[in-house]
C-alpha positions in Angstrom: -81.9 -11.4 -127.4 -82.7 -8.8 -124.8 -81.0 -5.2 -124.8 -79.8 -6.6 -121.6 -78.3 -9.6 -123.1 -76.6 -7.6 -125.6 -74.8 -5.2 -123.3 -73.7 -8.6 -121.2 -72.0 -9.5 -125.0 -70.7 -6.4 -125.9 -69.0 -6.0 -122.5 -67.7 -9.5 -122.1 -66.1 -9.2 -125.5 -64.9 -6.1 -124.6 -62.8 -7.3 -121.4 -62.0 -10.5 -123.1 -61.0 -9.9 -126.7 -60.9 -6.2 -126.7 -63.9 -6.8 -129.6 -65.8 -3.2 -129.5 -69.2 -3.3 -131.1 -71.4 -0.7 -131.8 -75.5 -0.7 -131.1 -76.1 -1.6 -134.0 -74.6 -4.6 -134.2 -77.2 -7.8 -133.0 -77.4 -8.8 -136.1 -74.1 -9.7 -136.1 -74.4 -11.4 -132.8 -77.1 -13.4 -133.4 -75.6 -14.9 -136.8 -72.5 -16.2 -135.0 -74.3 -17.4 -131.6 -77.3 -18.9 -132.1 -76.1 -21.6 -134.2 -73.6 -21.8 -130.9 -76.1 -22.1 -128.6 -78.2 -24.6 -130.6 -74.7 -26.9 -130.7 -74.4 -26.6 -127.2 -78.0 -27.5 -126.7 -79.3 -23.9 -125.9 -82.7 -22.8 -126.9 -81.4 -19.1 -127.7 -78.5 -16.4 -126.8 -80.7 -15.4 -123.5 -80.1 -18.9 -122.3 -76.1 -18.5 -123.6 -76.1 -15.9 -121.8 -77.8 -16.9 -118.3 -75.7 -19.7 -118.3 -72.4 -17.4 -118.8 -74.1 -15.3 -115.7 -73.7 -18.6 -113.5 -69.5 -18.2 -113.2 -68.8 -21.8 -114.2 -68.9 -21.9 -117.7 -65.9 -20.3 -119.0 -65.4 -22.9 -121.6 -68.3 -21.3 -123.2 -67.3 -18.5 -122.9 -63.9 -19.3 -124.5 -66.4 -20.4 -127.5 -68.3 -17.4 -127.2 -65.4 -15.5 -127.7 -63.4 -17.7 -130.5 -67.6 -17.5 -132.3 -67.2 -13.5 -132.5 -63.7 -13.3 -133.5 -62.8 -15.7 -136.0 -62.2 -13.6 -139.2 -61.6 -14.8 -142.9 -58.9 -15.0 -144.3 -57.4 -16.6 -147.5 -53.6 -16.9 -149.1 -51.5 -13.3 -150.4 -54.8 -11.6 -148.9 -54.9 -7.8 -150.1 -51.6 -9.1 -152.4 -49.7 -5.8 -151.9 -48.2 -6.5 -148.6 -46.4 -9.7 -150.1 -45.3 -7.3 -152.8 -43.6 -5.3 -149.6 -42.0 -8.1 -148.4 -40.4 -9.4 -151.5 -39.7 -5.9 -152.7 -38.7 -4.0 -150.0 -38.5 -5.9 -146.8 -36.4 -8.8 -147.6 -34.0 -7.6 -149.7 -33.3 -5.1 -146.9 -32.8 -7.3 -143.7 -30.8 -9.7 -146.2 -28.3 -6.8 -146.2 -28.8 -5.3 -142.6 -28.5 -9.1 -140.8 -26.4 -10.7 -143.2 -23.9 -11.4 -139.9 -26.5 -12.5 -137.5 -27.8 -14.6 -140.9 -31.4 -15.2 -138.6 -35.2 -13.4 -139.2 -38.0 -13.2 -136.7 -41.5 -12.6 -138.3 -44.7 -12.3 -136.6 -48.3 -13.0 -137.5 -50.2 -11.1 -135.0 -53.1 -12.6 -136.1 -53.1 -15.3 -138.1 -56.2 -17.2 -138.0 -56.3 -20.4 -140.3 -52.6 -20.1 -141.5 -52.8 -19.0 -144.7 -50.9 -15.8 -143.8 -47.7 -17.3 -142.2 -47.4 -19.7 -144.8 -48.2 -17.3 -147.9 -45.1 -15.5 -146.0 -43.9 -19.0 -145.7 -44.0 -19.3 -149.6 -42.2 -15.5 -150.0 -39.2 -16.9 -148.7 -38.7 -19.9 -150.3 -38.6 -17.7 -153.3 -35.7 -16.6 -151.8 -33.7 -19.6 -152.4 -29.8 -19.7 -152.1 -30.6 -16.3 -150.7 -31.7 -17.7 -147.8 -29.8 -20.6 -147.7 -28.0 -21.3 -143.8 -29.9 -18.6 -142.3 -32.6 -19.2 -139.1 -35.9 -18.6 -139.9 -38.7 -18.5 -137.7 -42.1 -17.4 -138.3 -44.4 -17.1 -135.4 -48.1 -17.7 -135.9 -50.4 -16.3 -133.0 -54.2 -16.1 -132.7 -57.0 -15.8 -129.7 -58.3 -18.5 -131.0 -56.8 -22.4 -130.3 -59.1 -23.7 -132.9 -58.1 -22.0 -135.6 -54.2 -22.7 -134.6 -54.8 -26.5 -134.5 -56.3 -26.3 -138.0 -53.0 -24.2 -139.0 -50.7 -26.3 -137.5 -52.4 -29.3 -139.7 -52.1 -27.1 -142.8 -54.9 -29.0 -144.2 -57.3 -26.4 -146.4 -59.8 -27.4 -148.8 -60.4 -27.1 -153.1 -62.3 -23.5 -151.8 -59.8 -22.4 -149.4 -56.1 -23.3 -151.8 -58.3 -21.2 -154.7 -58.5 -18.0 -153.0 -55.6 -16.2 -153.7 -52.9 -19.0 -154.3 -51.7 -19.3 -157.9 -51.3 -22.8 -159.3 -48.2 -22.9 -159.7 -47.3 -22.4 -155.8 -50.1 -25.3 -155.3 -48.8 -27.4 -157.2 -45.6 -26.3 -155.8 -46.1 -26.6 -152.2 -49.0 -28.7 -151.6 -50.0 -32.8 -151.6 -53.5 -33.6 -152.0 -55.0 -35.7 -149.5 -58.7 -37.0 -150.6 -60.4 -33.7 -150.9 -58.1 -31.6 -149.0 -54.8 -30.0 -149.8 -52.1 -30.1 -147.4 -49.3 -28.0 -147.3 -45.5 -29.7 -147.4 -44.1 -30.5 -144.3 -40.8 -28.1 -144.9 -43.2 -25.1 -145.3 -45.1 -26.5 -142.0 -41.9 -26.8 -140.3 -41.2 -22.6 -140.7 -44.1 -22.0 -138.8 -44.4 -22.1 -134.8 -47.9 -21.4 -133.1 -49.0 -19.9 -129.9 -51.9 -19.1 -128.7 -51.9 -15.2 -127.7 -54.3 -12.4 -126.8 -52.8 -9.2 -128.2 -54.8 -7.5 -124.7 -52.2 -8.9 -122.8 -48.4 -8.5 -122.3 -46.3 -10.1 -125.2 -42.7 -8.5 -124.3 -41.8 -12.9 -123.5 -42.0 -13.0 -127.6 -38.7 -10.7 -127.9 -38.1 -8.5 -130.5 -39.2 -9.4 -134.2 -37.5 -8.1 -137.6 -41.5 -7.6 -139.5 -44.7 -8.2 -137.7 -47.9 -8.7 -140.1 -50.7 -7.6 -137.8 -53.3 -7.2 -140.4 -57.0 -6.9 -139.7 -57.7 -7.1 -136.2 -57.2 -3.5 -135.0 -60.0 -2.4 -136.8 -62.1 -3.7 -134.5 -60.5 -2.6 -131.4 -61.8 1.3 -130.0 -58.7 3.8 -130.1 -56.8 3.6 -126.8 -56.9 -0.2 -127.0 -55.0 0.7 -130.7 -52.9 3.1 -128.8 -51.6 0.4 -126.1 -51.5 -2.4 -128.8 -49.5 -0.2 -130.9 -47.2 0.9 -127.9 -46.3 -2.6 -127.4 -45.5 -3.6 -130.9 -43.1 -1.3 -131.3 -41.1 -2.6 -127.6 -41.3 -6.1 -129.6 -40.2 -4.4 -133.0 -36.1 -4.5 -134.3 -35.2 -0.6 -134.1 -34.7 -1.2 -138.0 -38.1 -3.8 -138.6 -41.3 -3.4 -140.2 -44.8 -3.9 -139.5 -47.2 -4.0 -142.0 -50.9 -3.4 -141.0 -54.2 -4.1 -143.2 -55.9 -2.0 -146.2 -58.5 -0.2 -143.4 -56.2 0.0 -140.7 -53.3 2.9 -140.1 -51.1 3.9 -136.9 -51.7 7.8 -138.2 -53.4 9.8 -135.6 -53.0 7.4 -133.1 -49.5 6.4 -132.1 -46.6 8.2 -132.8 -44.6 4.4 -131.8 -44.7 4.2 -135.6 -44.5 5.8 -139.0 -45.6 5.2 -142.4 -42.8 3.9 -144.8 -42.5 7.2 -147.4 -44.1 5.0 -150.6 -45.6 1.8 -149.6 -48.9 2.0 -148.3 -49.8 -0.1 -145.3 -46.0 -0.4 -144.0 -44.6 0.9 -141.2 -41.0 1.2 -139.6 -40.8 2.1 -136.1 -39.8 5.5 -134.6 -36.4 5.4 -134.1 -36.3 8.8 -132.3 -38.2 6.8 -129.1 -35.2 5.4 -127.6 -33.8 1.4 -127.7 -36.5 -1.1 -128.2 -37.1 -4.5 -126.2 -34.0 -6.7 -125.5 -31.2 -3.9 -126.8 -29.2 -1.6 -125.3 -28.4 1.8 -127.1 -24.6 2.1 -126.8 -23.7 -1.7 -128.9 -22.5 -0.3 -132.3 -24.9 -3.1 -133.7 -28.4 -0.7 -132.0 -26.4 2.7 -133.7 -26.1 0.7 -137.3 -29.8 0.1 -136.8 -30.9 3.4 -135.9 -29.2 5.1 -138.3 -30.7 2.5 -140.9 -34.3 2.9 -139.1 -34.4 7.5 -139.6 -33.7 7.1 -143.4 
């Protein structure tokens, strides 16, 4: 791979996934396209490359893109945020929308699944709790691929041992050959849609947490700064959003601030005005205001 060829990649990811990669970073490149290129027949990333020059390849370049993005994951990653939500997230809303009985979580980026449905698991906990209210937990990613595999919620021996505890696998899980395939009423919480967080999202509405964990990082600041801007329009005056380990909203949008004693959450700033899809004057928006600048 030529210096050219590299600035063609770094720039096209860039535009495309908002993906910002240092100089130093071939190595990377080369470990996730040249077994691309070789699948798609392709002596090397020059020739991926010269054939993404030609302007009718985009569905290469749609796998260039999903090659350089997709991101592990694995179930109650980092652990703490689930603590969050069962601690301090849930038991809250459950008080604050007991009369609209109805919760709107979002998984910014959720890859394979196993985030939506280890917050999928959360709430089942919940039981009676939760029993008569509308749930719906939204599951977006860049990537279709990794959204069909979700929506299967088929994850093998490997996958359903990192991070999930037996008991919830042998709770919420059938085995099917060598797989393990999550139960259809867990499935049924989660909705997918293919998103790119570049681009607007106000059609999602407003949600009451929104997990976007471990995609910022990779983004320079003043994509952070609009991506941030625009969670909080699509954030409940009184929500939460909870971002990963290496990731904070300090610094670099004031859209947000941290929760007092739990690290990685965030409510958003209530002093910025009404949020997306409210109007300030319902006594409903003041309740959740007032609730929000505690």
């Amino acid at each position: 791979m030529t210096p050219l060829d590299y600035e063609f990649l770094r720039k096209l990811l860039k535009e495309r996934s908002g993906l910002d990669l240092s100089s130093d970073k071939q190595y990377l490149v080369e470990s996730r396209l040249i077994p691309l290129a070789r699948r798609v027949g392709l002596p090397g990333i020059s020739d991926l490359v010269q054939k993404m020059k030609t302007g009718s390849a985009e569905a290469l370049v749609g796998e260039v893109v999903e090659a350089m993005t997709t991101n592990e994951t694995f179930f109650f990653r980092d652990k703490i945020p689930f603590e969050h939500l069962r601690d301090t997230m849930l038991p809250e809303l459950l008080q604050v929308r007991a009369s609209r009985r109805a919760l709107r979580i979002w998984c910014a980026a959720s890859s394979t699944g196993q985030e939506p449905y280890s917050i999928a698991m959360c709430l089942k906990e919940f039981g009676v709790a939760l029993s008569g209210w509308r749930i719906e937990i939204l599951a977006t990613d860049l990537s279709q691929g990794v959204l069909e595999k979700s929506k299967a919620g088929l994850f093998s021996q490997f996958e359903v041992q990192r991070g999930l505890p037996i008991q919830l696998l042998v709770k919420h899980f059938t085995q099917v050959g060598e797989m393990w395939q999550i139960n259809a009423d867990l499935r049924a919480m989660v909705a997918h849609r293919q998103l790119n967080l570049l681009q607007d999202f106000s059609h999602l509405g407003a949600f009451d947490v929104i997990f976007c964990r471990n995609v910022l990082i990779y983004f320079d600041q003043e994509t952070k700064t609009s991506i941030f801007e625009r969670l909080a329009r699509a954030s409940e005056p009184d929500g939460f959003m909870v971002l990963g380990a290496a990731e904070s909203a300090v610094g670099i949008s004031d859209a947000f601030r941290p929760h007092p004693d739990r690290r990685g959450l965030y409510r958003p700033n209530a002093t910025r005005g009404p949020k997306l899809g409210v109007t300030a004057s319902t006594p409903q928006v003041a309740r959740a205001v007032a609730m929000a600048s505690r």
